[in-house]
GUVEXGU-817424 format. One line per 4 residues: for each residue x, y, z of N, C-alpha, C, O. Coordinates in steps of 0.02 Angstrom, whole numbers, plus 32768, in hexadecimal, padded with zeros to 4 digits. Atoms other than C-alpha are relative to their C-alpha. Example, Ala and Ser with C-alpha at 12.3 -4.5 7.8 and 13.67 -1.06 7.14 Angstrom:
// residues 2
802D/7FC5/8000/8267/7F1F/8186/802D/803C/8000/8061/803B/8021; 7FD6/7FC5/7FFD/82AC/7FCB/8165/7FD9/8037/8025/7FF2/806E/802D .
//
This chain:
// residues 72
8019/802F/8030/EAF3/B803/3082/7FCA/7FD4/8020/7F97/7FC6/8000; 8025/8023/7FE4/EAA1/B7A0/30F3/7FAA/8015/8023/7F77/7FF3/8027; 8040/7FCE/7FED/EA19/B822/313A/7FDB/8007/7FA9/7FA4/7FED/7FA0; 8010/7FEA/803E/E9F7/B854/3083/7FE8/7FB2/7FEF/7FAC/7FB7/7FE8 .
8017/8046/8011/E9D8/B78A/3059/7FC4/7FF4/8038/7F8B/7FE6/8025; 8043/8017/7FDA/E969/B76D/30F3/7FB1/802D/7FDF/7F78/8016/7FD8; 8025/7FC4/801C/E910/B81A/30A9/7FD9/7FCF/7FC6/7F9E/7FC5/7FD3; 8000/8003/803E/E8FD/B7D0/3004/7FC9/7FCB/8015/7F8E/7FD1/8006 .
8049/802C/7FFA/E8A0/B729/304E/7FC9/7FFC/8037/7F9C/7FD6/8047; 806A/7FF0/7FE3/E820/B77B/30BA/7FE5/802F/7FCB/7FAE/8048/7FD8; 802A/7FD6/802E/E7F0/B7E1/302C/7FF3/7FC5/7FD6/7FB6/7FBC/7FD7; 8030/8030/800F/E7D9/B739/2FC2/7FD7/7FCD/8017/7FB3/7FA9/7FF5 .
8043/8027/7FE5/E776/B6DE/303E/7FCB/8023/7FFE/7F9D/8010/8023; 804A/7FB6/7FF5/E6F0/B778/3027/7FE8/7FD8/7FC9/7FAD/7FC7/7FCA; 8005/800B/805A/E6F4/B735/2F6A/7FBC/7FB7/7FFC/7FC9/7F7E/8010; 8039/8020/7FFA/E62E/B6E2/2F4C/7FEB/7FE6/7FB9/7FB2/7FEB/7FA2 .
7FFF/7FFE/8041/E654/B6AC/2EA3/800F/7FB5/7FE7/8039/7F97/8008; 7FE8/8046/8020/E663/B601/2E3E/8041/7FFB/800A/8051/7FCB/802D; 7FD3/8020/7FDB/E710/B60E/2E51/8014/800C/8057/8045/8024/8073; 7FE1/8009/7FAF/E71A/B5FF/2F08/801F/7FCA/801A/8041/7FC9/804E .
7FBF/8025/7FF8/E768/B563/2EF4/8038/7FFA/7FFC/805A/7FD4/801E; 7FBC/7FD9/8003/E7FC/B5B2/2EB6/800F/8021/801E/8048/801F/8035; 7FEF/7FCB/7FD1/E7F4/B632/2F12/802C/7FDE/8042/8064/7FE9/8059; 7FDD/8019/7FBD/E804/B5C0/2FAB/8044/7FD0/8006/8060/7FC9/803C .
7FD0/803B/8018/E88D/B537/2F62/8038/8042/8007/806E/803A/8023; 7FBC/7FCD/8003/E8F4/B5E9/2F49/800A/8010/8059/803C/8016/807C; 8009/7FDC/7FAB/E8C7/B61F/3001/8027/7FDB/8027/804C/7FF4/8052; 7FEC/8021/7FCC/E8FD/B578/304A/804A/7FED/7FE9/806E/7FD5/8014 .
7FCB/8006/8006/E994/B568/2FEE/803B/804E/8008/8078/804B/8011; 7FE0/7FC1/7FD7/E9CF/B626/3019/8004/8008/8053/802B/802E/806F; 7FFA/7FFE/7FAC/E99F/B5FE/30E9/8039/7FCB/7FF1/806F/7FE0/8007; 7FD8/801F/7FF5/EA06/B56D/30C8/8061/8003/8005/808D/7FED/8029 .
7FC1/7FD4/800C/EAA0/B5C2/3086/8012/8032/801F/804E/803F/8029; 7FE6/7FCE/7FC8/EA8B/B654/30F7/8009/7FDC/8044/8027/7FF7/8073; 7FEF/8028/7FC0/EA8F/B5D5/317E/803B/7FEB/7FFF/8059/8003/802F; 7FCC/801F/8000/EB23/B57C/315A/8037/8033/8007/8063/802C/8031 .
7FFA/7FAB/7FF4/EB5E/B645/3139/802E/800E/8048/8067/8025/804E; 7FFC/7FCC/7FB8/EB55/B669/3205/8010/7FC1/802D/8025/7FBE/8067; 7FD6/8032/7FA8/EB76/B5B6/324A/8057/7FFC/7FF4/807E/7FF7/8023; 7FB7/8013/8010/EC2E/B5A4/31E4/8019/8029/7FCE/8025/8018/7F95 .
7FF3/7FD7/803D/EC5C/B63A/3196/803F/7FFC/7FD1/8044/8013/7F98; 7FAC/800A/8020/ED23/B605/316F/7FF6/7FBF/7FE9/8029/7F9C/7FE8; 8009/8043/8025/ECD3/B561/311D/7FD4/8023/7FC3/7FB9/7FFA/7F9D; 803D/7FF2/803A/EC63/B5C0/309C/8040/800E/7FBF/8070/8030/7FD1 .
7FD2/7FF9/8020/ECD0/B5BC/2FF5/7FE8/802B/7FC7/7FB1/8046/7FC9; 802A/7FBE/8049/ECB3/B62D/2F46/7FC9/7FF2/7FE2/7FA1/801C/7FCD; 8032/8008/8035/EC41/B5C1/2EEC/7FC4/8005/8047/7F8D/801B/8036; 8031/7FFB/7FC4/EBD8/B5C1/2F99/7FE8/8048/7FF2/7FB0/8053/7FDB .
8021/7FC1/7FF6/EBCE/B67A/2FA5/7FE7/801B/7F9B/7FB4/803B/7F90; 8028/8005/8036/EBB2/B67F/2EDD/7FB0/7FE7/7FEB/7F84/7FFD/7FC7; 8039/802A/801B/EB31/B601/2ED9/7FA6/8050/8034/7F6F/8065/8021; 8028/7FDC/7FC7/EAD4/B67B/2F7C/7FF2/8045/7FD2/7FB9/8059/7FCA .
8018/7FC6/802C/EAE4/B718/2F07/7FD3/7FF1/7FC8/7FA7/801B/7FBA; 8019/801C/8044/EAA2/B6C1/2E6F/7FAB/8003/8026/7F7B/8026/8013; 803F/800D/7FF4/EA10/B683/2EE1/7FD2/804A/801B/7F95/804E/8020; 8029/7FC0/7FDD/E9F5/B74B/2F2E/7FEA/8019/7FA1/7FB3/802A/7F8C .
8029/7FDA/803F/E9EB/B786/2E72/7FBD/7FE0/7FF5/7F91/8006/7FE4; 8036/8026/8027/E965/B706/2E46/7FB1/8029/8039/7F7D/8046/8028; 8032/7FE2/7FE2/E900/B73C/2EDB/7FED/8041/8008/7FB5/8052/801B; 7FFD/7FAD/800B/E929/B800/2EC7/7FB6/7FFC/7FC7/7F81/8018/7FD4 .
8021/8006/803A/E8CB/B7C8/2E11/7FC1/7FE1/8014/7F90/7FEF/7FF1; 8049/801C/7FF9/E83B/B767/2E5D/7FE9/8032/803A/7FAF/8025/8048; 8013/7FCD/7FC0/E823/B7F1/2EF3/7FD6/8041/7FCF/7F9B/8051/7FD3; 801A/7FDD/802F/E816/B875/2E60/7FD3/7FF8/7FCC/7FBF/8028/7FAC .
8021/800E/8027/E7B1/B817/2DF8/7FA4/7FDE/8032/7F6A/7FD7/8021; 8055/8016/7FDD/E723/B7D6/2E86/8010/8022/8049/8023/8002/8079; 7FFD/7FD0/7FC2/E729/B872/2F0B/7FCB/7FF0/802E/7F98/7FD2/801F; 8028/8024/7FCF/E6D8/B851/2F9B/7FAE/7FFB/7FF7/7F8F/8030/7FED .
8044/7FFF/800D/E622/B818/2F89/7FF9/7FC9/7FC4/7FC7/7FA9/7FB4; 7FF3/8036/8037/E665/B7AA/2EFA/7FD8/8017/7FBA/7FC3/7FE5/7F9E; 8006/7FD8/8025/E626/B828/2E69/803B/8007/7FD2/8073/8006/7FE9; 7FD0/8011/8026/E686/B825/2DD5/7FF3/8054/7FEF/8016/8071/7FC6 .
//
């Protein structure tokens, strides 16, 4: 899960598009969550790892929608 999430936000920092402010607000709140992830993994609870899936779909959806080069 965690390889597959880092995946997800180097493919939207490629993203050269009006939303790249979203893009990045998603980016820094998925490093943040994968951080917390790998420093305390028996402290991360359901809605934690919910909220982290929720945030990989959104970026799955903005990765597929502004592929690298930021081209719609």
């Amino acid at each position: 899960m965690l390889r597959e999430t880092l995946d997800l936000v180097e493919a939207l920092e490629s993203t050269q598009d009006i939303d790249q402010q979203f893009a990045r607000m998603i980016n820094r709140s998925l490093r943040q969550a994968t951080r917390a992830v790998r420093l305390e993994p028996s402290a991360v609870d359901d809605a934690t790892l919910v909220a982290i899936s929720d945030l990989q779909g959104v970026a799955q959806i903005l990765a597929e929608l502004y592929p690298q080069g930021g081209e719609r």
